[in-house]
Every structure is written in structure tokens, then in C-alpha cells.
ZALO-381206 format. One record per residue: z, x, y of N, C-alpha, C in turn; residue in one letter. Coordinates in Angstrom, 3 decimals. Atoms other than C-alpha are relative to their C-alpha. Layout:
% residues N
{rec {Z,X,Y},{Z,X,Y},{Z,X,Y},a};
...
% end
This chain:
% residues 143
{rec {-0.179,1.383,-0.401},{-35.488,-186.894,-53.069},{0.229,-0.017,1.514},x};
{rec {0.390,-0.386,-1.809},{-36.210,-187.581,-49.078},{1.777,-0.656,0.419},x};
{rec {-1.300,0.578,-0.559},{-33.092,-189.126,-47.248},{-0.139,-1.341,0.101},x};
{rec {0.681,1.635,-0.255},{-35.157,-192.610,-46.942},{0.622,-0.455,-1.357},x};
{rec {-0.421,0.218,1.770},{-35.415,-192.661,-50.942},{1.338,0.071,-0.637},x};
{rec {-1.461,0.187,-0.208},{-31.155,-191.776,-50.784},{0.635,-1.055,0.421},x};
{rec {-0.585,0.924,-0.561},{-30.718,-194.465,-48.453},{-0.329,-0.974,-0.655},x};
{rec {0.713,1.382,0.799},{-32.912,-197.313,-50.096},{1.037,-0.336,-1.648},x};
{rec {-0.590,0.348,1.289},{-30.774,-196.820,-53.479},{1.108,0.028,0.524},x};
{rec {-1.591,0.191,0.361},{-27.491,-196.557,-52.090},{0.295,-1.908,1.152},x};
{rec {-0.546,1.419,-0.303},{-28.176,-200.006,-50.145},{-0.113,-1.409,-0.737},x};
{rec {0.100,0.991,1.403},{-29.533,-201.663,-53.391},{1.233,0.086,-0.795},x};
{rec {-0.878,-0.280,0.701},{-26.621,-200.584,-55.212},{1.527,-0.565,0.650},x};
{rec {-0.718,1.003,-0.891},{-24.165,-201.853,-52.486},{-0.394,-1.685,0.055},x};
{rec {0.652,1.143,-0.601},{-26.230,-205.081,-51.962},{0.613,-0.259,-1.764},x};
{rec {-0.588,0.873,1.578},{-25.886,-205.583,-56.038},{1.413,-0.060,-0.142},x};
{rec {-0.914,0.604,-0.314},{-22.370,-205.027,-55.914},{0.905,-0.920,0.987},x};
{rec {-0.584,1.349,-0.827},{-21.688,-207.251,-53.106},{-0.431,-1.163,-0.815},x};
{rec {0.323,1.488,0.282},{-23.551,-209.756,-55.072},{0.658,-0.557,-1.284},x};
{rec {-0.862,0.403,0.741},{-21.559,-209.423,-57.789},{1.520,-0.150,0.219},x};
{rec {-1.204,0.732,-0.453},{-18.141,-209.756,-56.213},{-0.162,-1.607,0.534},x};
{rec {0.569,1.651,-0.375},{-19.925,-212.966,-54.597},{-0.053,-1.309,-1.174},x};
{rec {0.092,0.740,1.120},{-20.776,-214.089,-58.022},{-1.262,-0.793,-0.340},x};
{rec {1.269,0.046,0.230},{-24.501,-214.387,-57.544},{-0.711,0.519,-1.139},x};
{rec {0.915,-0.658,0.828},{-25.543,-212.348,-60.202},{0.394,-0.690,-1.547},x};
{rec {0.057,0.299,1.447},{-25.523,-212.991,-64.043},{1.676,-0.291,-0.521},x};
{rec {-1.364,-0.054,0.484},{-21.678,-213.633,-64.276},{-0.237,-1.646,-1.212},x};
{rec {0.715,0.890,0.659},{-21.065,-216.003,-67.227},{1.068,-1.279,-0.075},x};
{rec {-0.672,0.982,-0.182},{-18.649,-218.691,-65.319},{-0.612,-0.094,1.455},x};
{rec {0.724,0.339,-1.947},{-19.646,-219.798,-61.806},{2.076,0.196,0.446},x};
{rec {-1.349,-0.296,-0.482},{-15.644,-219.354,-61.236},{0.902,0.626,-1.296},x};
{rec {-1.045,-0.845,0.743},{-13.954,-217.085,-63.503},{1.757,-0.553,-0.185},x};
{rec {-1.282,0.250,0.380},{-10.518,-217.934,-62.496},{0.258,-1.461,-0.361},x};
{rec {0.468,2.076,0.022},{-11.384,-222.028,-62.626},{0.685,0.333,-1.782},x};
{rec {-0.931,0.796,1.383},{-8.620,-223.442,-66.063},{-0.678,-0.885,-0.212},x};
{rec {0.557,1.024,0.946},{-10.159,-225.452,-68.487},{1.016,-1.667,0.783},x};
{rec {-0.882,0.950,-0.778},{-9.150,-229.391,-67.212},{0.772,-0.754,-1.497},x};
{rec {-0.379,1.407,0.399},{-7.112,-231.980,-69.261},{0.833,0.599,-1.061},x};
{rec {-0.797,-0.157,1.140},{-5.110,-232.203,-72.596},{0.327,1.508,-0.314},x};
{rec {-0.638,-1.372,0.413},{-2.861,-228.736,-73.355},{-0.461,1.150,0.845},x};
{rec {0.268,-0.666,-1.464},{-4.553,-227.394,-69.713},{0.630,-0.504,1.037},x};
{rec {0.354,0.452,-1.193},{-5.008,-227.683,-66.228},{0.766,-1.775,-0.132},x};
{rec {-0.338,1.869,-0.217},{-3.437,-232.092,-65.611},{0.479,0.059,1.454},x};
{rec {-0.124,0.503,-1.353},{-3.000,-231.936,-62.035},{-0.557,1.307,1.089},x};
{rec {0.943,-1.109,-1.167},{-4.447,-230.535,-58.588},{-1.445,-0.175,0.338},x};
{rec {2.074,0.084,-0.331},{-8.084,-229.766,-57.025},{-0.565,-0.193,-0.516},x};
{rec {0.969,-0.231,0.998},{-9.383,-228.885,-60.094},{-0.411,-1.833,-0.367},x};
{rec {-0.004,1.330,0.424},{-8.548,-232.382,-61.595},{-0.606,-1.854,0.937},x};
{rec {0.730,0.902,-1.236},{-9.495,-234.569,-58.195},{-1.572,0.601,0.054},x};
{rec {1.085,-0.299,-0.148},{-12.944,-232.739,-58.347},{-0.389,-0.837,-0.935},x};
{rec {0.093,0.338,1.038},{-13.403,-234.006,-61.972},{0.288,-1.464,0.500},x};
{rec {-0.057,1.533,-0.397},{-12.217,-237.638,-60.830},{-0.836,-0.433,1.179},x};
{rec {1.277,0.412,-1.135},{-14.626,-237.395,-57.536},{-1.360,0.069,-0.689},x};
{rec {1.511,-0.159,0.038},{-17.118,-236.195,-59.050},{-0.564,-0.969,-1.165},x};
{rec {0.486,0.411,1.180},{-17.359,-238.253,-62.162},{-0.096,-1.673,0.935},x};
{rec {0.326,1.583,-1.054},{-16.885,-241.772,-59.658},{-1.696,0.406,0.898},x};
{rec {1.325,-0.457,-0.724},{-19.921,-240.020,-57.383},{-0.958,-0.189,-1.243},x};
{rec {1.217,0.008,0.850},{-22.151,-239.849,-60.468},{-0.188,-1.765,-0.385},x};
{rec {0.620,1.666,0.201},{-21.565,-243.770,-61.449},{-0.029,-0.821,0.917},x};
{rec {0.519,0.923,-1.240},{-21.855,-244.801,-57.846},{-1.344,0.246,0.437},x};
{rec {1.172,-0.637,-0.470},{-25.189,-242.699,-57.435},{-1.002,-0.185,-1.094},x};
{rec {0.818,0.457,1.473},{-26.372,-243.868,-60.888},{-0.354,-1.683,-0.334},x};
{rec {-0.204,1.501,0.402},{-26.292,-247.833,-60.997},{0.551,-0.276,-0.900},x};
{rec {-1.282,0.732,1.097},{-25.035,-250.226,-63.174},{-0.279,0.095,-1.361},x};
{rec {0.414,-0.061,1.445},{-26.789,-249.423,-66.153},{1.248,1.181,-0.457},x};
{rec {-0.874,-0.776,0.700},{-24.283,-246.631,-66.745},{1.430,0.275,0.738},x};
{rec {-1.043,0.906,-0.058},{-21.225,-248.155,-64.961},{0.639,-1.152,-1.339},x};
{rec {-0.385,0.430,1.173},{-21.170,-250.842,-67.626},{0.373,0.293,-1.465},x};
{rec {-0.618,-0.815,1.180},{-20.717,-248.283,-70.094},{1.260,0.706,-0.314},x};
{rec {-0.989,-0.844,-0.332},{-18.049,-246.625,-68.502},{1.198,-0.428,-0.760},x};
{rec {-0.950,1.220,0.137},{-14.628,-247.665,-69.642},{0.899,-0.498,1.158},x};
{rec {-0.514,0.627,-1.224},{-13.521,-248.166,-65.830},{-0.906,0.385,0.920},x};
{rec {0.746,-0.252,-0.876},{-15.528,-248.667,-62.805},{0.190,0.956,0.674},x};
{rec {-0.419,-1.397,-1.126},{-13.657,-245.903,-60.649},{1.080,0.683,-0.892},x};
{rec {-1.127,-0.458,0.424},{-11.145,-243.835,-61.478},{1.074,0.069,1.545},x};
{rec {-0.664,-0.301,-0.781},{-8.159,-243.331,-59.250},{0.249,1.207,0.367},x};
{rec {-0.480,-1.789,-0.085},{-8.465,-239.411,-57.105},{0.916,0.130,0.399},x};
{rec {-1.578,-0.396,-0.289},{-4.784,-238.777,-57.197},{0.435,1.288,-0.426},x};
{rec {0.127,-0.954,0.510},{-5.383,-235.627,-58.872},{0.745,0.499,-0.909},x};
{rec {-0.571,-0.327,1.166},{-3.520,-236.078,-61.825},{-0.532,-0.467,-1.487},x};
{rec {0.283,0.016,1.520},{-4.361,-236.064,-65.653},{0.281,-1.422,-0.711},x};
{rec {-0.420,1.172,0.694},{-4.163,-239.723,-67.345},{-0.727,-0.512,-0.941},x};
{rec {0.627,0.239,0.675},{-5.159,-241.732,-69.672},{-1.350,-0.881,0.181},x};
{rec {1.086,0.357,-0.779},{-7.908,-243.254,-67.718},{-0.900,1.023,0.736},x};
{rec {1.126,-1.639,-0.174},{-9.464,-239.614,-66.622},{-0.381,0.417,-1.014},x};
{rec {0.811,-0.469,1.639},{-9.537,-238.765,-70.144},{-0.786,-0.677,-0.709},x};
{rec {1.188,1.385,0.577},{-11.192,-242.150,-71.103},{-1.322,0.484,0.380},x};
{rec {0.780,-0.343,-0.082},{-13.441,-241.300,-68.533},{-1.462,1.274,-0.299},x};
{rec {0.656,-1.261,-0.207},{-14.329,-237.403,-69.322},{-0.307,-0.326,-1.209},x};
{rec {0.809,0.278,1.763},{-14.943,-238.642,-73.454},{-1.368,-0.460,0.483},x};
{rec {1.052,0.683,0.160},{-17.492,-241.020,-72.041},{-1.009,0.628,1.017},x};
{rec {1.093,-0.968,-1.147},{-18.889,-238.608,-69.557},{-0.906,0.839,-0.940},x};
{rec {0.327,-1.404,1.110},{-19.097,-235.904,-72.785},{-0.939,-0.646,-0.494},x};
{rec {1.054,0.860,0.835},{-20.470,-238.721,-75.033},{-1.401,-0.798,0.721},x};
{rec {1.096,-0.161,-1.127},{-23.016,-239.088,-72.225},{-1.102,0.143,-0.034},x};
{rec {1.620,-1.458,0.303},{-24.867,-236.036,-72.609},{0.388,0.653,-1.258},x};
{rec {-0.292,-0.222,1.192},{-23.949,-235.947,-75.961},{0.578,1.242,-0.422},x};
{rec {-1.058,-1.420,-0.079},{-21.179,-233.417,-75.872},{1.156,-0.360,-1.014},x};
{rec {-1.063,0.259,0.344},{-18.434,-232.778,-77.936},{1.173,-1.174,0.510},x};
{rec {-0.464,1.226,-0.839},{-16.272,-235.888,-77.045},{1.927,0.556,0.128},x};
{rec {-1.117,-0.427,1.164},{-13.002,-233.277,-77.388},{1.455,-0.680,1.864},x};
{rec {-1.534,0.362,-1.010},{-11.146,-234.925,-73.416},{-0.081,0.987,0.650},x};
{rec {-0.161,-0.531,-1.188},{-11.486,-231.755,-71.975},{-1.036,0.835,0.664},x};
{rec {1.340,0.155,-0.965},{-13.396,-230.700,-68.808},{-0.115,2.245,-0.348},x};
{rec {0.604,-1.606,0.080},{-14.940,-226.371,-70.113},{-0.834,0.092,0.863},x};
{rec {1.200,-0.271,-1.081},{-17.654,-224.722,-68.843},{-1.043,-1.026,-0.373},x};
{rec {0.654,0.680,-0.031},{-20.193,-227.265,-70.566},{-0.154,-1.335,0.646},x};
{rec {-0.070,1.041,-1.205},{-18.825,-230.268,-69.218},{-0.060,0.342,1.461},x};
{rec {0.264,-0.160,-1.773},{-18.175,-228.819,-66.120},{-0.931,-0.088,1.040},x};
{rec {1.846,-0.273,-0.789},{-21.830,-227.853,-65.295},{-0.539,-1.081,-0.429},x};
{rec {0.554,1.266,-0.370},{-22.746,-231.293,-65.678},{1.180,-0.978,0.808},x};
{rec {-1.229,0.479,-1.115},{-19.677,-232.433,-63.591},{-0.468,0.626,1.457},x};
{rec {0.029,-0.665,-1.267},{-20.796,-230.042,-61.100},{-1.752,-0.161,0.537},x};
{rec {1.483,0.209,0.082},{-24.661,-230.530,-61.482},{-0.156,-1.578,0.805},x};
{rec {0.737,0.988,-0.583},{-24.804,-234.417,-61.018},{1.720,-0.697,0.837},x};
{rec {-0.819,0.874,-1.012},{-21.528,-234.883,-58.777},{-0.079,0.065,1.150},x};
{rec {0.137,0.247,-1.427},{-21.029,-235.164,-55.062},{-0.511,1.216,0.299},x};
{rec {0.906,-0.867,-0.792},{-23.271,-232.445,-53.135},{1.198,0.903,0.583},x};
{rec {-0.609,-0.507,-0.552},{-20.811,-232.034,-51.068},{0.885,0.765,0.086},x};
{rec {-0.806,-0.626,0.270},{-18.021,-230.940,-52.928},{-0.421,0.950,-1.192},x};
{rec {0.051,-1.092,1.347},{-20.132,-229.007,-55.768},{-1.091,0.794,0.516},x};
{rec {1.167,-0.993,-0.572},{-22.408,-227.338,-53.595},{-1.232,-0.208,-0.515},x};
{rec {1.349,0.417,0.451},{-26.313,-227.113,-53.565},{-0.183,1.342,0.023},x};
{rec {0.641,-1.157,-0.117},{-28.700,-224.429,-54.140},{-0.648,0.378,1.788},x};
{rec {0.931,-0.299,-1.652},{-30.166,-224.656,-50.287},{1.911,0.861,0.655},x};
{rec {-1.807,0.154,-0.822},{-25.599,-224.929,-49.138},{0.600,1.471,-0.678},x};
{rec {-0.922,-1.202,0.652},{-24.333,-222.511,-51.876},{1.535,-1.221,-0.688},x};
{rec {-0.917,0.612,0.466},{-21.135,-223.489,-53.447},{0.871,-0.695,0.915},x};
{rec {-1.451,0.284,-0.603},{-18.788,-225.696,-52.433},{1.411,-0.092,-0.264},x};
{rec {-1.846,-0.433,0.351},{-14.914,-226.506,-52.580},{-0.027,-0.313,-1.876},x};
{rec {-0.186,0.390,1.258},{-15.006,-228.021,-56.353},{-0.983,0.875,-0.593},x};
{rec {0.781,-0.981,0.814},{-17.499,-225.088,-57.597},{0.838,1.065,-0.262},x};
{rec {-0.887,-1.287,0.630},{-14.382,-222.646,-57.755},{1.412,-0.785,-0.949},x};
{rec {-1.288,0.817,0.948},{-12.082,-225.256,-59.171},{-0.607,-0.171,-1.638},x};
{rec {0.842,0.430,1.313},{-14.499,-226.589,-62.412},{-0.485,1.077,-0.624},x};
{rec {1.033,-1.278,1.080},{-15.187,-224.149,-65.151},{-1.364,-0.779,-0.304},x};
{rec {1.888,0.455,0.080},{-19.025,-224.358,-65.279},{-0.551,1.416,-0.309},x};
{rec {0.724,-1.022,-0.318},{-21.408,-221.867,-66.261},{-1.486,-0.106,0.963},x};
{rec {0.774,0.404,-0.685},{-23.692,-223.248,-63.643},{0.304,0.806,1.238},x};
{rec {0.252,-1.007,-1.156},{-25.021,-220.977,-60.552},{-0.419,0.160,0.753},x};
{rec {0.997,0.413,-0.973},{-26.180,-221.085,-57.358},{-0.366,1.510,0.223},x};
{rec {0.963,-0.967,-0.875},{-28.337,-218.453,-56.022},{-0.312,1.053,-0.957},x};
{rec {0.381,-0.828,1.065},{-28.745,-216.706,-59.646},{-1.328,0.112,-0.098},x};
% end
């Protein structure tokens, strides 16, 4: 084996584990340490203000056809757990026809994180942003 053919595998082998500490590769949460949100979890903090931004961003970026469904036009991001975040995350679930069980997993999440603000859930061009390590999602950028 030449010293080229030595070098070429030990910078693939570096390069893959950098990409898996990064969390590019096949991992099967986009944030591992990211707590389930709402009822007998997670009820206050980032996590929970992501989940209240991001779910207002989707029915301000969606019109009124699925506003009027909602059971409140906004929610309040104070980043705590109520009974008006949980209203909202049933009718987010019952949506996309999800379990309707209140709280935000990896399935909800990755549609929390899919159609909410850009800004705070990162893009595939940006990479992740701040609410992509808060929201359990199994959703992935640069996989």
C-alpha cells in the first residue's frame, strides 16, 4: 500500500468521523440530546418557544384557510407549556394526521422543523439553526 493510498483512507475515515460528531451522517435524531416537548416532558425553555414560533410561522406563512382551523390565531412565545400550546400542537398533529397524543417527538418535530421559520430551523443551503438542536426531529440537513 503506497503512502498516497495510507493517506487517502486515513482522511476519509477522519472526514467520516468528523461528520458524525457534526451529525451529518445517518444519525437517527437530528439532535440527540433535544427532550420530547409538553405533557410529563420538556414545559418550558428554547425547546418550547421554538415549538410556539414555529407553529405561529407556519399559520402566518400558510393563510387563512388553515388559521381558521386553528383553535387560536397566535400563540403566546413565552416559552412555557399551556393549555393553549397543547391545543395548538393536537391541531398541528391532527394536521398531518398524526397521533393527536399533545406532545412535540421526533415525528412532530420534523414537521415543526420542516415547515417553521427558516431562520430558526435551519435550511439545507444554511445548515441547522438555533431550534434544530432544541426539537426532537428525525429530520437532517446535509444527510
Amino acid at each position: 500500500m503506497t503512502i498516497m493510498t495510507k493517506l487517502g483512507k486515513g482522511a476519509l475515515a477522519l472526514a467520516m468521523a468528523g461528520a458524525s460528531v457534526l451529525g451529518v451522517t445517518g444519525a437517527a435524531n437530528a439532535s440527540p440530546g433535544a427532550s420530547y416537548i409538553g405533557p410529563g416532558h420538556t414545559t418550558s425553555g428554547v425547546g418550547v418557544w421554538c415549538v410556539q414560533h414555529s407553529i405561529n410561522y407556519y399559520l402566518d406563512h400558510n393563510g387563512s384557510a388553515y388559521r381558521g382551523s386553528a383553535p387560536y390565531w397566535s400563540l403566546d412565545e413565552d416559552s412555557q407549556w399551556g393549555p393553549k400550546t397543547e391545543a395548538e400542537v393536537r391541531w398541528f398533529q391532527a394536521h398531518w394526521n398524526y397521533d393527536q397524543d399533545g406532545v412535540v417527538g421526533p415525528i412532530t418535530g420534523h414537521q415543526i422543523l420542516v415547515y417553521g421559520d427558516p431562520s430558526y430551523s435551519g435550511t439545507p443551503w444554511d445548515g441547522p439553526g438555533s431550534c434544530y438542536w432544541q426539537v426532537p426531529s428525525d429530520h437532517m440537513y446535509g444527510a
